[in-house]
C-alpha positions as CSV (number, residue, x, y, z in Angstrom):
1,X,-24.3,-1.0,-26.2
2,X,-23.5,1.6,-23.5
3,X,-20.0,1.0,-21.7
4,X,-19.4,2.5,-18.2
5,X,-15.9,3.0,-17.6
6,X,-13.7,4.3,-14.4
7,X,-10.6,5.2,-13.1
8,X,-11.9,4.2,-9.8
9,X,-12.0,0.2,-8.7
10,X,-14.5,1.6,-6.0
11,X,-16.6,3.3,-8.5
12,X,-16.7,-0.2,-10.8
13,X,-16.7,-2.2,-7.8
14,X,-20.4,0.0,-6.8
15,X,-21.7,-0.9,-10.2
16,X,-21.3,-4.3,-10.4
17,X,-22.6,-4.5,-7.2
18,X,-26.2,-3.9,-9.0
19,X,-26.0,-6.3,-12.0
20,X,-26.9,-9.7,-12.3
21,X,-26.2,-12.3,-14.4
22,X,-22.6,-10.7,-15.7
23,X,-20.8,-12.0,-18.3
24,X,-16.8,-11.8,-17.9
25,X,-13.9,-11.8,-20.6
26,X,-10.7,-11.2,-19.4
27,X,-8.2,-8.6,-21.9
28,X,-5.1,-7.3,-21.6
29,X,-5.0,-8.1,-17.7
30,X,-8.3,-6.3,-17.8
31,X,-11.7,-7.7,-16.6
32,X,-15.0,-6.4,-19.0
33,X,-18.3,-7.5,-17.6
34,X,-21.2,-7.7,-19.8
35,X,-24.9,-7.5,-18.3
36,X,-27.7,-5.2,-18.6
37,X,-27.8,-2.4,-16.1
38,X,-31.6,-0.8,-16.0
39,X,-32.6,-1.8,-19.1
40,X,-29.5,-1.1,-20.8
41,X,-27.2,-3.5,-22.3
42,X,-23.5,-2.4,-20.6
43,X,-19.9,-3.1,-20.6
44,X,-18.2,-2.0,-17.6
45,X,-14.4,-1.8,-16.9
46,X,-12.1,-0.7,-14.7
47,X,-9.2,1.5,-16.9
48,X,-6.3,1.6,-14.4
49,X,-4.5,4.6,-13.7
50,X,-2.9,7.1,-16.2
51,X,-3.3,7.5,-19.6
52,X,-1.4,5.1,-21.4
53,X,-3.8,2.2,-19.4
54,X,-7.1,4.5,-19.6
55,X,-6.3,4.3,-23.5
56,X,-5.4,0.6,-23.7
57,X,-8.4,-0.1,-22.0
58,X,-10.9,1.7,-24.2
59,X,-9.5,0.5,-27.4
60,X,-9.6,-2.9,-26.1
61,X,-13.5,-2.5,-25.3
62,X,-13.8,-0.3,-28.4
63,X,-12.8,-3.7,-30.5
64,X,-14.2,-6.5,-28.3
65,X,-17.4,-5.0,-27.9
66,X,-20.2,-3.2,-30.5
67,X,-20.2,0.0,-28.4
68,X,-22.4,2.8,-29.4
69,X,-21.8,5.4,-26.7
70,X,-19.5,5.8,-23.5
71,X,-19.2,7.0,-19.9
72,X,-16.1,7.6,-18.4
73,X,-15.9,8.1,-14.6
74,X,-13.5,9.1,-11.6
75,X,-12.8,11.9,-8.8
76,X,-10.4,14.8,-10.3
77,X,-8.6,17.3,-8.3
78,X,-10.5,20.9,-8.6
79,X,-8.2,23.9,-10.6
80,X,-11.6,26.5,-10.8
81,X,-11.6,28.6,-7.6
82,X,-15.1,28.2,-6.0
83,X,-15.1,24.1,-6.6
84,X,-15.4,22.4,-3.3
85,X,-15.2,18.8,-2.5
86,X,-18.0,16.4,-3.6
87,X,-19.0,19.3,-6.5
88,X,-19.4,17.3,-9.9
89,X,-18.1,18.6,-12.9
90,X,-19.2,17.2,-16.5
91,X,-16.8,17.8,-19.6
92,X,-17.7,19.7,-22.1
93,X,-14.1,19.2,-23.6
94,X,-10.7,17.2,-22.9
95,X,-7.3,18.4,-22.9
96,X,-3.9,17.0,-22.0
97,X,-1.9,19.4,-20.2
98,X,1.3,17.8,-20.4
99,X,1.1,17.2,-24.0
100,X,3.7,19.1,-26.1
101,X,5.1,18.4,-29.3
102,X,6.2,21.9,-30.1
103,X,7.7,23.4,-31.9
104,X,6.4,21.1,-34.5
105,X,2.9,21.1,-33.4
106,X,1.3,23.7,-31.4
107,X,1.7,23.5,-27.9
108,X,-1.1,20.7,-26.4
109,X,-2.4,19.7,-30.0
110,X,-2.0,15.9,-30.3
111,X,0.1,15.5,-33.4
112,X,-1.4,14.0,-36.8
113,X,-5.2,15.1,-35.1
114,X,-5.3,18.9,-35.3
115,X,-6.9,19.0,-32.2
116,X,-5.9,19.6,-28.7
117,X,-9.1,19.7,-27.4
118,X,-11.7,16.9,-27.5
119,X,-15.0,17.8,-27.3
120,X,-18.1,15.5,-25.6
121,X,-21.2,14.5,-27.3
122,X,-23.5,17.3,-26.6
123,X,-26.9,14.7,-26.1
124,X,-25.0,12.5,-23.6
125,X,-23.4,15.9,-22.2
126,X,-26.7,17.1,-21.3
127,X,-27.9,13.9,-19.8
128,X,-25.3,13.7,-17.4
129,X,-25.3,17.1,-16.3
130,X,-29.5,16.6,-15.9
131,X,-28.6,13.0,-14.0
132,X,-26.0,14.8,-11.7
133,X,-28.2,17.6,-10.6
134,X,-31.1,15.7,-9.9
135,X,-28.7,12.8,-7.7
136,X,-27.6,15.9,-5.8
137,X,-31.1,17.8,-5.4
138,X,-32.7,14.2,-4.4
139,X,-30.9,11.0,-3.6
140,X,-27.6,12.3,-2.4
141,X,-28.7,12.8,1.3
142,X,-30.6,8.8,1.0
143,X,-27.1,7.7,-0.7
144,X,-24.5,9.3,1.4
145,X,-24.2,8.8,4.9
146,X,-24.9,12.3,6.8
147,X,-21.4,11.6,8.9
148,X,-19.7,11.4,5.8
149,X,-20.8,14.4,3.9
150,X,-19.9,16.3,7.5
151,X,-16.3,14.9,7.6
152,X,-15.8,16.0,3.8
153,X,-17.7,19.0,4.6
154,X,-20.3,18.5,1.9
155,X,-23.1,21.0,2.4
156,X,-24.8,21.8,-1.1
157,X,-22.9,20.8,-3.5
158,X,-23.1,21.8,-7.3
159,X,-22.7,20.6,-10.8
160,X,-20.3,22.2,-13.4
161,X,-20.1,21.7,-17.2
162,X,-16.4,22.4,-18.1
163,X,-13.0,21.9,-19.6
164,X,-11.3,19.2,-18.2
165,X,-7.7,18.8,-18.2
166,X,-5.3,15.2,-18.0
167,X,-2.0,14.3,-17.4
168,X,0.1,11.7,-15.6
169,X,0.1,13.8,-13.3
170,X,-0.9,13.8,-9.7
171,X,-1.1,17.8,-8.1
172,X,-0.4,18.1,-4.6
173,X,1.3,21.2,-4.6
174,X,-0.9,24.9,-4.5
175,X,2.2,26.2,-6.6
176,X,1.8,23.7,-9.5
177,X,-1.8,23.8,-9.9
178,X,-1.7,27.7,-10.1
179,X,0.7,27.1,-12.8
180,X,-1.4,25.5,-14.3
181,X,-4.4,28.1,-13.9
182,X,-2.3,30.3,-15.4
183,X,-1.6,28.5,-18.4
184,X,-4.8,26.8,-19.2
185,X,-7.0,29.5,-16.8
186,X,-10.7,27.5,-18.1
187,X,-9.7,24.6,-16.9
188,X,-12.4,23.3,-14.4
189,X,-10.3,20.0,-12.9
190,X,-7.6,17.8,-13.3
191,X,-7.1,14.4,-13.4
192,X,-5.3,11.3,-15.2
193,X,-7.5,9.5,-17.8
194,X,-10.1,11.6,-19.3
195,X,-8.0,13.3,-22.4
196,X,-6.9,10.0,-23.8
197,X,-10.1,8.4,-23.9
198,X,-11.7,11.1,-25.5
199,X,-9.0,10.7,-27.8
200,X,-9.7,7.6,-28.6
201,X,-13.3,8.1,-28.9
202,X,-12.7,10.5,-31.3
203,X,-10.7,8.5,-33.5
204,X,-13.4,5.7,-33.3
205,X,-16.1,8.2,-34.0
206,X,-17.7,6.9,-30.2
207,X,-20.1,9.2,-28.6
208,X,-18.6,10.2,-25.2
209,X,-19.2,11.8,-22.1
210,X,-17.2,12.3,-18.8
211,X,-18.3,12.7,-15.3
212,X,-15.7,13.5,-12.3
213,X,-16.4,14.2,-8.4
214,X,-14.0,16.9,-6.9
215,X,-11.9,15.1,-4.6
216,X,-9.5,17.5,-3.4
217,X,-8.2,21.3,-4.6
218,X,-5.3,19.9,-6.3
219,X,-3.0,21.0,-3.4
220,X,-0.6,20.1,-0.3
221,X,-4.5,18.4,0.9
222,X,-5.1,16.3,-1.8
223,X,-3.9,13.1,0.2
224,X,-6.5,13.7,3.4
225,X,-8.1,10.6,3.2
226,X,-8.2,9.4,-0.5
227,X,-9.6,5.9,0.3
228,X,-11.7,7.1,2.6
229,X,-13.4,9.6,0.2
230,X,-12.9,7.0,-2.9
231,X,-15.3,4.6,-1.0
232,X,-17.8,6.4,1.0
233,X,-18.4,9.8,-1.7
234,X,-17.0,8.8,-5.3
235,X,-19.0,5.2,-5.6
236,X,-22.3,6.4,-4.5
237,X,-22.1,9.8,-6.6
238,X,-21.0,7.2,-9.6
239,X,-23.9,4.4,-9.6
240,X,-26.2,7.2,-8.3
241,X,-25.8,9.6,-11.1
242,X,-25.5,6.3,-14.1
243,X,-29.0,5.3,-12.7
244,X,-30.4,8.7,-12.8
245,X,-28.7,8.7,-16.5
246,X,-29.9,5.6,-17.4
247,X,-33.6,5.7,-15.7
248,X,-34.7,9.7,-16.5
C-alpha cells in the first residue's frame, strides 16, 4: 500500500478530489483516507506543519496501515542559486539543519542513528524525477492556468534531484538562508517536514521518496502570496506529478 503524504492541506485537498469511494479513520486529530488512486491502493494524509507533527503523523500511518512505500509532498523555499519559483526538486537525501547534539554527537547526526543524512529509495527516486519532468514537459501548461504561471513568473521550469534540508524553521531573511549556504553549501531547498519523515522511514525500513515545488527563495519575498501560490501552483504540480508516478 502506497501512502501519499503532504505538508500542504491544498496539496491533499487536490488529491482527494480524484478518489472515490474513500474510507476515513480518524488518529491523533489526524484524518487518513483509504481508496485506490489509479489503480493503486493509497493512504493519504495531511502531516501538519513542522517536524514533531510530520513525524507523529507517519508513525501513526506507519502502524495503522500495511504500507509498503511512501511519498511525501510540499512547496520548500529554494537555498541553490539558479532555483526559480515553480522548479521541482526531488530528494536524493534528508537533513535537519537545526539538529545539534554536539559535542556529543557530531554536529546534525541524529543521536543513537549514526546518520545525519537520510537517503531516498533510489527506484521511487527515479520515478518521481521521470513523473516530474514529464508533468512539466506536457501537462503543466493543460493543468496550470497560463495567468498564473505569468504572475509567479513561471516560464520553463526544471526538475532537480538534491539534498534537502528541514527544520522548524521558516526563512524569510536573504541573511539566514546564506548562512545556511554556507554551512550546508549542497543543500538544494529548505523546508519543515521532510528530514523527520525520512527518519522515520528509515527506522521502519519504509521505502521513501520526497517531492517539493519551490515556492519562494527563502528570503524577505517568501510571504508574496503563499495562499495564492499553495492553491493555484503547489496542488496541480502535486496530483499532476502522483498521476504521472502512478500511471507511467
Amino acid at each position: 500500500m502506497l501512502a501519499i503524504v503532504s505538508a500542504m492541506p491544498e496539496e491533499i485537498a487536490g488529491v482527494l478530489e480524484t478518489l472515490a469511494d474513500v474510507r476515513i479513520n480518524e488518529f491523533g486529530g489526524r484524518l487518513f483516507h483509504t481508496a485506490s488512486l489509479h489503480g493503486t491502493e493509497v493512504v493519504v494524509v495531511y502531516s501538519r506543519l513542522g517536524k514533531v507533527a510530520a513525524a507523529a503523523t507517519v508513525t501513526q500511518l506507519l502502524a495503522a496501515y500495511p504500507i509498503t512505500r511512501l511519498v511525501f509532498g510540499g512547496v520548500a523555499g529554494g537555498a541553490r542559486t539558479g532555483l526559480a519559483i515553480g522548479d521541482i526538486v526531488v530528494g536524493s537525501e534528508l537533513i535537519q539543519h537545526d539538529m545539534d547534539a554536539s559535542p556529543i554527537y557530531p554536529r546534525y547526526e541524529v543521536p543513537l542513528s549514526g546518520k545525519a543524512r537520510f537517503a531516498t529509495d533510489p527506484l521511487l527516486r527515479e520515478q518521481l524525477l521521470l513523473a516530474a519532468q514529464t508533468f512539466l514537459t506536457h501537462d503543466l501548461a493543460s493543468q496550470v492556468a497560463a495567468q498564473e504561471r505569468e504572475f509567479f513568473n513561471i516560464g520553463s521550469p526544471k526538475v532537480l534531484e538534491g539534498l534537502i534540508a528541514s527544520g522548524d524553521k521558516f526563512f524569510a531573511s536573504a541573511d539566514e538562508i546564506q548562512e545556511l549556504r554556507q554551512r550546508l553549501p549542497e543543500v538544494c531547498c529548505v523546508e519543515m517536514e521532510g528530514a523527520a519523515v525520512a527518519q522515520v522511514c528509515d527506522e521502519y525500513a519504509i521505502p521513501f521518496a520526497v517531492l517539493r515545488t519551490i515556492s519562494d527563495s527563502a528570503d524577505e519575498n517568501a510571504v508574496h502570496d503563499f495562499p495564492r501560490f499553495s492553491r493555484e501552483i503547489a496542488r496541480h504540480y502535486f496530483i499532476g506529478v502522483l498521476t504521472r508516478f502512478l500511471t507511467g
